[in-house]
N, CA, C and O of each residue as an XYZ file, in Angstrom:
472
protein
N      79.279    122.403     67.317
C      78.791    121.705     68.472
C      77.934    120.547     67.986
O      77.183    120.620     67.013
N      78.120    119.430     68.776
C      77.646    118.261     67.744
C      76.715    117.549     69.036
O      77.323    117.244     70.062
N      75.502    117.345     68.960
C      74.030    117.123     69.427
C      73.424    116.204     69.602
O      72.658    115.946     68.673
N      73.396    115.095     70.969
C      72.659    113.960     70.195
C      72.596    112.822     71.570
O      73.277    113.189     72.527
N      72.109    111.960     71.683
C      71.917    111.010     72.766
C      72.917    110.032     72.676
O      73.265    109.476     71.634
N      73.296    109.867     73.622
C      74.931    108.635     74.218
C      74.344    108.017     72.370
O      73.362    108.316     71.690
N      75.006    107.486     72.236
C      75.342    106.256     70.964
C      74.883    106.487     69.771
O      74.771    105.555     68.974
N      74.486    107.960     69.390
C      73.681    108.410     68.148
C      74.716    108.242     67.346
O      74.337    107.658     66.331
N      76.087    108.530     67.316
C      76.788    108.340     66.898
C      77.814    110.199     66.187
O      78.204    110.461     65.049
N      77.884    110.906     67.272
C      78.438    112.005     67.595
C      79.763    112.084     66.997
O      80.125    113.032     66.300
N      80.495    111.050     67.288
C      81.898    110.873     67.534
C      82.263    109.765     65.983
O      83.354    109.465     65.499
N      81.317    109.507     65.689
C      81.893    108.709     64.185
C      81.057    109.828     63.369
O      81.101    109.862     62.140
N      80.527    110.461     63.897
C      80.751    111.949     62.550
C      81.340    112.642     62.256
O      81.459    113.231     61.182
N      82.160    112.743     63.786
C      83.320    113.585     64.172
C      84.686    113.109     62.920
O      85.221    113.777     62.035
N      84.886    111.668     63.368
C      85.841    111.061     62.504
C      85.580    111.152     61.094
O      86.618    111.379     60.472
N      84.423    111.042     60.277
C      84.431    111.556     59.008
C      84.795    112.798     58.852
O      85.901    113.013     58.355
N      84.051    113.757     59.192
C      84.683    114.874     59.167
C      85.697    115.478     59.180
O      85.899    116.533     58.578
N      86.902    114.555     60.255
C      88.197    114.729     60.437
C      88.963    114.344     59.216
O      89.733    115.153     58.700
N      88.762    112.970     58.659
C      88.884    112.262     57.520
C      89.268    113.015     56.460
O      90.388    113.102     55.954
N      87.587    113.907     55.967
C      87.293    114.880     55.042
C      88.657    115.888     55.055
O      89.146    116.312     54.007
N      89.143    116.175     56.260
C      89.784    117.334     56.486
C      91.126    116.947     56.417
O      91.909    117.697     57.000
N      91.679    115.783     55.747
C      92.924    115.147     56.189
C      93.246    114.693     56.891
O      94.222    113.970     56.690
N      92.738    114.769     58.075
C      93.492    113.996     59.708
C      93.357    112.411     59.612
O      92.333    111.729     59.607
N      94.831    111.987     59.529
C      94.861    110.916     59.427
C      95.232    110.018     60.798
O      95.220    108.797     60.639
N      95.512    110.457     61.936
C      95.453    110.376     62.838
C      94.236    109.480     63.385
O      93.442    109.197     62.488
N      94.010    109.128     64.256
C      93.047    107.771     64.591
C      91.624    108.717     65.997
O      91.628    108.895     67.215
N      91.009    108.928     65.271
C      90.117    110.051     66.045
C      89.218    108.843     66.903
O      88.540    107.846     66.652
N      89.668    109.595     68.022
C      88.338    108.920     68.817
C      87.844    110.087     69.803
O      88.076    111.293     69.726
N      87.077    109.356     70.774
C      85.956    110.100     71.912
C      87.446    110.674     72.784
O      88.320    109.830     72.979
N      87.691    112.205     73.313
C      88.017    112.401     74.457
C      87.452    112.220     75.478
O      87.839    112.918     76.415
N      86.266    111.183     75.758
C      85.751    111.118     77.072
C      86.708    111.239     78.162
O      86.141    111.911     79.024
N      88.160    110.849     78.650
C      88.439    110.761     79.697
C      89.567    111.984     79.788
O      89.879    112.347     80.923
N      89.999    112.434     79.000
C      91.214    113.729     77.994
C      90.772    114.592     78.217
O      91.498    115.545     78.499
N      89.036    114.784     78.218
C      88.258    115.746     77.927
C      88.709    116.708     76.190
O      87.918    117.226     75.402
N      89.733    116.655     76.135
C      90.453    117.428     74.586
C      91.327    116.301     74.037
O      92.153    115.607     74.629
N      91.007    116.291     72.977
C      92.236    115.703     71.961
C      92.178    116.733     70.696
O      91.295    117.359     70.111
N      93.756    116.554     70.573
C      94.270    117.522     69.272
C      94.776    117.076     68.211
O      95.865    116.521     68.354
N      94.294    117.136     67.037
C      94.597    116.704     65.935
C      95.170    117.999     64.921
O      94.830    119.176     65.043
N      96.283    117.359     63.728
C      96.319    118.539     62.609
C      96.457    117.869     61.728
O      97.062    116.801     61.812
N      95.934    118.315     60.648
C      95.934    117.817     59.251
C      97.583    117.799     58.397
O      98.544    118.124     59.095
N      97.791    117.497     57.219
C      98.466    117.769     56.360
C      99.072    119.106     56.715
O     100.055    119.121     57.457
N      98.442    120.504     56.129
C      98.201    121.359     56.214
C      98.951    122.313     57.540
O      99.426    123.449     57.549
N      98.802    121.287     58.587
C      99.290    121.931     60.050
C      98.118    122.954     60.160
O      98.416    124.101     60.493
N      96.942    122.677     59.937
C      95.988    123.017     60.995
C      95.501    122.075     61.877
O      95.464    120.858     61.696
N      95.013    122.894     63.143
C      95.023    122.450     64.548
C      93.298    122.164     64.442
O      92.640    123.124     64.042
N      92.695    121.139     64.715
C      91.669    121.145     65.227
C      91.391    120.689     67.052
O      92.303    120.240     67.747
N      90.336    120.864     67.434
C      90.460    120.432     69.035
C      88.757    119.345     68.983
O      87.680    119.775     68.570
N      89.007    117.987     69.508
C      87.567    117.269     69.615
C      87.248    117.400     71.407
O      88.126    116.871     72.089
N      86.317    117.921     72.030
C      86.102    117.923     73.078
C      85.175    116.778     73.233
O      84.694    115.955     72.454
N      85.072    117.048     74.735
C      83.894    115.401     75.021
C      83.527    115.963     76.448
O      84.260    115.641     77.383
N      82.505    116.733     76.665
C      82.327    117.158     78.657
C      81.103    116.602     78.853
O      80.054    117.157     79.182
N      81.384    115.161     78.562
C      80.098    114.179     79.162
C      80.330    114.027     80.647
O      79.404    113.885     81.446
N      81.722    114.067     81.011
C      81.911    113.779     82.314
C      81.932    114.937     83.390
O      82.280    114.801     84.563
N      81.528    116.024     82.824
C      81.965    117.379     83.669
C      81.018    117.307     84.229
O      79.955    117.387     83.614
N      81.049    117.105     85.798
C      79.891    117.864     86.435
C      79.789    119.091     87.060
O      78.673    119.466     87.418
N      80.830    119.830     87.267
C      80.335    121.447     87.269
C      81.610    121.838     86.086
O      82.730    121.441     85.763
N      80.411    123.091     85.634
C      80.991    123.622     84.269
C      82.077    124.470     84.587
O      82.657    124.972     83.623
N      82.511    124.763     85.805
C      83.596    125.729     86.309
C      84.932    124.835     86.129
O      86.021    125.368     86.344
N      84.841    123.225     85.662
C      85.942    122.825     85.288
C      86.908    123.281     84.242
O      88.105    123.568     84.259
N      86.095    123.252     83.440
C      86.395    123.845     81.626
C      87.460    124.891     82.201
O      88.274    125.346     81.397
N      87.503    125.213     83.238
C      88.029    126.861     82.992
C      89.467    126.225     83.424
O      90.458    126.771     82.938
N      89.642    125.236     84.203
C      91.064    124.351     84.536
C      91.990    124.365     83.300
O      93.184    124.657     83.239
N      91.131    123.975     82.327
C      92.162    123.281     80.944
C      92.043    124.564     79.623
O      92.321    124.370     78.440
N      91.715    125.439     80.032
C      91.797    126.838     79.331
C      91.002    126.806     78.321
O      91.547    127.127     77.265
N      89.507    126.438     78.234
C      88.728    126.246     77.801
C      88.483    127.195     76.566
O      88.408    126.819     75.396
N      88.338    128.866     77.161
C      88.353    129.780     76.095
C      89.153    130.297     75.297
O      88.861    131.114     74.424
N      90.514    129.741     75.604
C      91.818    129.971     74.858
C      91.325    129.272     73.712
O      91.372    129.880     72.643
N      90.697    127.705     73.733
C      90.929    126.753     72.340
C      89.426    127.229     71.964
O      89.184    126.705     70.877
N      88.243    128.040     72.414
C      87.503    128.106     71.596
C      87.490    129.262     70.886
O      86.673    129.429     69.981
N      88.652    130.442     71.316
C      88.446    131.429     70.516
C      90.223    131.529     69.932
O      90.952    132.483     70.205
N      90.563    130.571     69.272
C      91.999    130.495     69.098
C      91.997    130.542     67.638
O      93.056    130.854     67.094
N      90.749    130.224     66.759
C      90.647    130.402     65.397
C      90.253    128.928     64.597
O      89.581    128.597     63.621
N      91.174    128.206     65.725
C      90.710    126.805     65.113
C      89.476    125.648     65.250
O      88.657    125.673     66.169
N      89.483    124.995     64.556
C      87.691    123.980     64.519
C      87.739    123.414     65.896
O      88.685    122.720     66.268
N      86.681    123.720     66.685
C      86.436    122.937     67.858
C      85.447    122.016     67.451
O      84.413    122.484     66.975
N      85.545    121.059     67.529
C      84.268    120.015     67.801
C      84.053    119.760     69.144
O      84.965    119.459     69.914
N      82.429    119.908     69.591
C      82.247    119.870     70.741
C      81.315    118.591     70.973
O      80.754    118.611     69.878
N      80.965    117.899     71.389
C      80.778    116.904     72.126
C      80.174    117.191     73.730
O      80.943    117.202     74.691
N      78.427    117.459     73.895
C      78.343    117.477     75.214
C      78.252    118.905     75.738
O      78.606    119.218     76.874
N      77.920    119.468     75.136
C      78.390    121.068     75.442
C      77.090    121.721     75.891
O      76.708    122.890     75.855
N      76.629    120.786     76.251
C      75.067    121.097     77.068
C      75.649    121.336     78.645
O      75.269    122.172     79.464
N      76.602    120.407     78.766
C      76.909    120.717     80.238
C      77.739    121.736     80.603
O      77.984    121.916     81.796
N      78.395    122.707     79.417
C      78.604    123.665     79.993
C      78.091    125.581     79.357
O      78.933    126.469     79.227
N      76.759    125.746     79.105
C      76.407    126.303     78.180
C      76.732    127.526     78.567
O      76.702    128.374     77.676
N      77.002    127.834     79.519
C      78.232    129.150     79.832
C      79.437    129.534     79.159
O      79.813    130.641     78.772
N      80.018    128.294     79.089
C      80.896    128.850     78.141
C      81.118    128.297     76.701
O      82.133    127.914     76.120
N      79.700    128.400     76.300
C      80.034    128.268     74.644
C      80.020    129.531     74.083
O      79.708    130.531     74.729
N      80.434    129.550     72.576
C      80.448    130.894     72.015
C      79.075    131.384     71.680
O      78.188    130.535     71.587
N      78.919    132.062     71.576
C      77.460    132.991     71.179
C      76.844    132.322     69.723
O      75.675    132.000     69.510
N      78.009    132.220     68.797
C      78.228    132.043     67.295
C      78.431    130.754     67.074
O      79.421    130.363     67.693
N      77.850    129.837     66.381
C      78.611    128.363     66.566
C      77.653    127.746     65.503
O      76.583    128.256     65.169
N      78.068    126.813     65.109
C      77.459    125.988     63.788
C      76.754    124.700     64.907
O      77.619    124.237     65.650
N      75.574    124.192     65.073
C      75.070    123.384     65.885
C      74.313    121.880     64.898
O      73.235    121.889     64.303
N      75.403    120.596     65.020
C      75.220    119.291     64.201
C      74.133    118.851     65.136
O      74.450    118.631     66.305
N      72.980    118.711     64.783
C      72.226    117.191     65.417
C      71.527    115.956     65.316
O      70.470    115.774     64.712
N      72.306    114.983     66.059
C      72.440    113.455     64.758
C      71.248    112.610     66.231
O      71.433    112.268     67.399
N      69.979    112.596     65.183
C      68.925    111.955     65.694
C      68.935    110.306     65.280
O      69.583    109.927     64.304
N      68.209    109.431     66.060
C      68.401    108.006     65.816
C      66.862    107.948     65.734
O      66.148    108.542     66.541
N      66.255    106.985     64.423
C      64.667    106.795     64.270
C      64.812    105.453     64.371
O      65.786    104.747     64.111
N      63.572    105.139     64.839
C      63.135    104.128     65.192
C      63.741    103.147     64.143
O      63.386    102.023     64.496
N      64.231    103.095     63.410
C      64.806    101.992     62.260
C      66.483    101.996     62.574
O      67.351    101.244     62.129
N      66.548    102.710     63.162
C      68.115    102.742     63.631
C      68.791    103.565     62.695
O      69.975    103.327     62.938
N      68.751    104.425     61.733
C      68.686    105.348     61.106
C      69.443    106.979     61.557
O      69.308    107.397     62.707
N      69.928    107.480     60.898
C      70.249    108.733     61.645
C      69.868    109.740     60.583
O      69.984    109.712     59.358
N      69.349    110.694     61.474
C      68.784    112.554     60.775
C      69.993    113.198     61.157
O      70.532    113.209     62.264
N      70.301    113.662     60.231
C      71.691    114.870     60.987
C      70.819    116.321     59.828
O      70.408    116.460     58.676
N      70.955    117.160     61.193
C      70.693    118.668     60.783
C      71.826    119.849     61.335
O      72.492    119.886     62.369
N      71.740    120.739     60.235
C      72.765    121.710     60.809
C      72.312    123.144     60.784
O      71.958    123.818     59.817
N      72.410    123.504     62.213
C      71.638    124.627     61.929
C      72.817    125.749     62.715
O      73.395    125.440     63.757
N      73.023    127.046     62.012
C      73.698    128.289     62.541
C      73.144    128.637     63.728
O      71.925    128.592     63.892
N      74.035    129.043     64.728
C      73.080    130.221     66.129
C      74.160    130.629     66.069
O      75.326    130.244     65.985
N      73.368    131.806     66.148
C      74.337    133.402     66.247
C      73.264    134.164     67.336
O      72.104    134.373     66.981
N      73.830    134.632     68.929
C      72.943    134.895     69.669
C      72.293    133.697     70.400
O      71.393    134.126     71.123
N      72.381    132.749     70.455
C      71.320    132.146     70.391
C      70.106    132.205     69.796
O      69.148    132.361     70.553
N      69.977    132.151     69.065
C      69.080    132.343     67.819
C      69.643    131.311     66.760
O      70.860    131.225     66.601
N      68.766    130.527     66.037
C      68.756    129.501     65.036
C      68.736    130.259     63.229
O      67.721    130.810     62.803
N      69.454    130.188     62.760
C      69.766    130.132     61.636
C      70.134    129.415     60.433
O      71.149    129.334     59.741
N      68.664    128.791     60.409
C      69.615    127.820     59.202
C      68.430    127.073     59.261
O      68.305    126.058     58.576
């Protein structure tokens, strides 16, 4: 789950990451998709979400929300404040801060439970 204020730059971390992972594919924001699906080399499946636009979280459940988060493969989430019902319990949590120099902090911290680990 990846953490951070409109333009911190969420979604071009996303794309390195994808990068890292092989996806050569042209990653951008699902803002309007809400999901885009990418696979590597490899033929693994990753899923980039984006629910900046969701305003009730009972949408998620339209596009089978818990199928792709408990399907095995990397979700990147994007926004997942707006639907904290249905995130997983367990989840690796990125958060990419902007300092006053224009600068970015990225921290990664485990929750398991909700509870911070890391």
């Amino acid at each position: 789950m990846f953490k951070g204020e409109m333009g911190a730059g969420k979604t071009t971390l996303i794309k390195a990451i994808a990068k890292g992972f092989g996806i050569e594919d042209m990653v951008s924001s699902p803002t309007f998709a809400i999901v885009n699906e990418y696979r590597n080399p490899e033929q693994k499946t990753f899923y980039h979400f984006d629910f900046y636009r969701i305003d009730d979280p009972e949408e998620v459940l339209e596009i089978g929300i818990e199928e792709y988060f408990y399907s095995g493969n990397y979700c990147w989430i994007e926004w997942a404040e707006r639907i904290p019902e249905y995130i997983p319990e367990d989840f690796m949590l990125i958060e990419v801060e902007v300092e006053d120099d224009g600068s970015r902090i990225i921290s990664l911290d485990k929750i398991v439970k909700n509870e911070r680990h890391g």
